[in-house]
BATILUM-833229 format. One record per residue (C-alpha): z, y, x. Coordinates in steps of 0.001 Angstrom, whole numbers, plus 500000, padded with zeros to 6 digits. Layout:
REM residues N
ZYX/...
REM end
This chain:
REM residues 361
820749562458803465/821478565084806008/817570565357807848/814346563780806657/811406563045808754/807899562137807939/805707559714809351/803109559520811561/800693557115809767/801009554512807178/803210551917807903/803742548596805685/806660547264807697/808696550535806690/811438548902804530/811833545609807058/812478548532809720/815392549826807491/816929546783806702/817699546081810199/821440546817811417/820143549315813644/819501551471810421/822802550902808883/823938554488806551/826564556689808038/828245559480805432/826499562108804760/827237565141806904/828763563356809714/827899564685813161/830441562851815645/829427558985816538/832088558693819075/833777555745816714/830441554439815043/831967553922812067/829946554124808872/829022552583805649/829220548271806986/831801545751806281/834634546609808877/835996550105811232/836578550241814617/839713550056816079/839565549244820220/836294548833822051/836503548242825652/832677547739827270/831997544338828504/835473543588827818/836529543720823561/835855545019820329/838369544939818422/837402545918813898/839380546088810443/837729545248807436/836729548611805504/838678548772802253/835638550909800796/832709548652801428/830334548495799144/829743545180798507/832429544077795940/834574540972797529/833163541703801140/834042541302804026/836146538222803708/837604538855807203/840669540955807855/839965541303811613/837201540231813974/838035540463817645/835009539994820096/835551539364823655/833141539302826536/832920535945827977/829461536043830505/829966532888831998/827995530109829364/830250527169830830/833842529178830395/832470530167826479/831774526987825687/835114525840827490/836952528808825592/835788527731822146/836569524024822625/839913524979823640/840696526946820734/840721530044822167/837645531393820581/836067529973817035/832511531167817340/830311531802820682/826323532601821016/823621531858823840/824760528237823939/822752526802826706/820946523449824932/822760521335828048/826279522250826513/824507520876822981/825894517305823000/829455518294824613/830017520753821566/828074518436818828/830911515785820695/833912516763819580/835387516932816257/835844519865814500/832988522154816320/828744522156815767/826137523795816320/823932526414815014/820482526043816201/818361529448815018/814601529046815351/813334532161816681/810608533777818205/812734534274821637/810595533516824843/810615533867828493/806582534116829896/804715533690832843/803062537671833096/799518537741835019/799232541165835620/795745542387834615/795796545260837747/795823543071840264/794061540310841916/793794537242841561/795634537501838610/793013539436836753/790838537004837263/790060535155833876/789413531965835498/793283532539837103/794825533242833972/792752529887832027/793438528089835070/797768528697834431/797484528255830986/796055524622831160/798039524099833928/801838524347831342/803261521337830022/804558522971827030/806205519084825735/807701518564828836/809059522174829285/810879521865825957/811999518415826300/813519518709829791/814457522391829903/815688523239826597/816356519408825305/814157519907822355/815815522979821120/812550524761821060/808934525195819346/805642524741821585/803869528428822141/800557529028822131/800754531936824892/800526534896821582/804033536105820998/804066535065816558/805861531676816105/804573528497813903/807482529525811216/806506533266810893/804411534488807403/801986535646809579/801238533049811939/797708531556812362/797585528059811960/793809526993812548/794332528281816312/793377525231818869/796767524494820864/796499524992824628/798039521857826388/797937520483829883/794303519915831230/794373519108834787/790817519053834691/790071521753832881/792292524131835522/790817522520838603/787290523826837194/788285527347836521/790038527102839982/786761526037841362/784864528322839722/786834531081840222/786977530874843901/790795529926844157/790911527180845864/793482527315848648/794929530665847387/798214531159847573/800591533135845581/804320533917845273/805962533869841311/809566536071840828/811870534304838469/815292534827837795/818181533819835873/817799536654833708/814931535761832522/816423532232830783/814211528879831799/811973531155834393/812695529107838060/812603525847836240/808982526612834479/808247528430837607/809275524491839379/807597522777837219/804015524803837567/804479524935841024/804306521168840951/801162520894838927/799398523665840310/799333522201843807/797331519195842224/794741521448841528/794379523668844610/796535526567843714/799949527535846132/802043528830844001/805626529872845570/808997530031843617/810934533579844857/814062532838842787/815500536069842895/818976537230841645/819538538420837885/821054541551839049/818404544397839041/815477541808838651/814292543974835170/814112547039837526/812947545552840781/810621542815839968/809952542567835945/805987544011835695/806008544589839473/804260541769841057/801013539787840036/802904537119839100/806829537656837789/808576536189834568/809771538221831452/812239537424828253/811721538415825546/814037538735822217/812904538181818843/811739541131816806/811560541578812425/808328542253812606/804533541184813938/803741544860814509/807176545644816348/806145542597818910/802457543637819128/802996547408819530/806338547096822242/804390544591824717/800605544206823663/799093547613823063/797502549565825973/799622552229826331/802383550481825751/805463551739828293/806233547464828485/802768546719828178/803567543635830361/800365542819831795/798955545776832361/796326544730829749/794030546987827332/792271545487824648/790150547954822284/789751546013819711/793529544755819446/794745548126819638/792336549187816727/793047545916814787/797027546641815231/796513550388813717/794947548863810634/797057545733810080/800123548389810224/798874550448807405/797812547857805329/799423546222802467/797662543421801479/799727540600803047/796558538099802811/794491540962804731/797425541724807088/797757537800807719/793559537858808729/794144541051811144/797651539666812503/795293536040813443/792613537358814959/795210539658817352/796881535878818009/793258534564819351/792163537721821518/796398537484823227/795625533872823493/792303533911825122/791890537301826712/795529538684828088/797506537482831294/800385535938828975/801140532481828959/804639531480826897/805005528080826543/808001528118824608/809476529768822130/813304529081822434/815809528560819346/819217530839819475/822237528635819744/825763529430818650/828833527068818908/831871527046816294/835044525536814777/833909523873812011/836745525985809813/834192529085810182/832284528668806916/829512530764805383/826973530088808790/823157530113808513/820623530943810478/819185534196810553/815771534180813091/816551537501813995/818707535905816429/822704534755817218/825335535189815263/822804535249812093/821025538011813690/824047539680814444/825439539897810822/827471537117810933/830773539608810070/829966540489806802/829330536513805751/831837534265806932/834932532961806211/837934531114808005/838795527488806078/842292527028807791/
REM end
């Protein structure tokens, strides 16, 4: 290696963070990254922003037999409906963020499926802990009993999802905490922190947007059942172009997405610690933030699971976060792509997919 660096404090997670393709090895030496080629399965040859990518397989990869490829050409296709349209046509053999209403169309015709990845991908309702009333304990209870998580993930994303538990660590991950009551829909239980919270009446605009994928239906849907309980709650549907700079963290009440990350402590420390830069919610939490120093340096997994749950209950009952669902990845494909498996990373088996597959002509 050309540099070495040392690290701050102990850290547990330190090979997981190196096996990520972020960390992939470039040649020793090398100083220009104007081509970003370096030690993976293929070599750039044309890459046009937003437009293509265009890679060769690298004769000197080394993993004996891989890649199985010659040539991978990746085109930008933004429009879901016109991906799903170019793969069914033929024109493209694998696409990614699938929305689950173009499920049965693709699952429909022979000689394409599906790829559902479970993953720990969610768009939340953020409750920002610097302002009113969304500081307000009884407002944040009050929204939380207010979700209905089934219905959400039933009508919105057709059942390609997992209920959430309003902490950001998914049933399926090592280090979820399973003895954790589930929040669900309590009309009564919201009316009473409404009531008690002196909310009755108030009214309050939410800022969804495209962007942020599901937010202006869940936004619809609480609207709906927050009105039976006293609470005017209006849906600003605002455009997905500059919403992240303009409205994400920037209201009392505005929706976020979030994508999967390798690790508990990756999640905890990017949106959950206090002086976190997207410290969503404003929120600070002493005891998490000492609890998320120790889990990181140690390695005990049956300790690091104990620390990891008790972070899950104070998120749960103490921060302005509710995330009702966490959303699988879906990617559509010709049936002749073999070698497919999900990765909960995210699409495309967390982005890998080039080194893996195969074309069965």
């Amino acid at each position: 290696m050309g540099t070495s660096s040392e690290l701050t404090g102990p850290n547990a997670d330190l090979p997981t963070i190196l096996a990520q393709s972020h960390f992939l090895i470039l040649p020793q030496g090398q100083t220009s990254f104007a081509t970003a080629n370096g030690t993976g399965p293929f070599r750039l040859v044309e890459f046009q922003p937003g437009i293509r990518t265009i890679v060769r397989r690298n004769p000197n990869f080394w993993k004996p037999g891989k890649p199985y490829l010659e040539a991978i050409e990746l085109i930008g296709i933004p429009d879901e409906m016109s991906r799903v349209n170019a793969l069914l046509s033929g024109d493209v053999q694998i696409i990614n963020a699938v929305n689950p209403r173009s499920a049965k169309r693709i699952r429909g015709e022979p000689g394409y499926d599906l790829l559902e990845t479970r993953s720990g991908l969610y768009t939340n309702l953020i409750m920002r802990q610097d302002h009113q009333p969304t500081a307000s304990p009884d407002f944040t209870a009050a929204i939380k009993y207010l979700l209905d998580r089934p219905l959400i993930n039933r009508a919105l994303f057709r059942n390609y999802g997992t209920i959430a538990n309003d902490h950001p660590i998914p049933l399926f991950h090592p280090y979820y905490r399973d003895d954790l009551p589930q929040t669900s829909l309590d009309l009564d239980r919201a009316k009473w922190h409404v009531q008690r919270g002196g909310l009755f009446g108030m009214r309050l605009p939410m800022y969804a947007a495209p962007a942020a994928e599901g937010s202006v239906e869940i936004a619809s849907v609480l609207q709906e059942y927050a009105a039976r309980v006293g609470l005017k709650l209006a849906v600003n549907r605002m455009t997905s172009d500059g919403y992240w700079s303009t409205h994400w963290m920037k209201h009392p009440l505005s929706f976020g997405n979030t994508n999967p990350r390798p690790t508990a402590d990756m999640i905890f420390s990017l949106f959950y610690k206090s002086d976190a830069t997207w410290n969503e919610t404003g929120w600070r939490n002493p005891r998490f933030d000492g609890l998320l120093l120790e889990a990181r340096a140690e390695p005990d997994t049956a300790r690091r699971k104990q620390l990891y749950g008790e972070m899950q209950g104070l998120v749960r009952d103490h921060c302005g976060n509710a995330i009702p669902v966490f959303m699988s990845v879906l990617d559509g494909y010709d049936r002749r792509v073999k070698g497919l498996y999900p990765v909960p990373l995210g699409g495309f088996m967390g982005y890998t997919f080039a080194e893996h597959v195969w074309w069965d002509a």
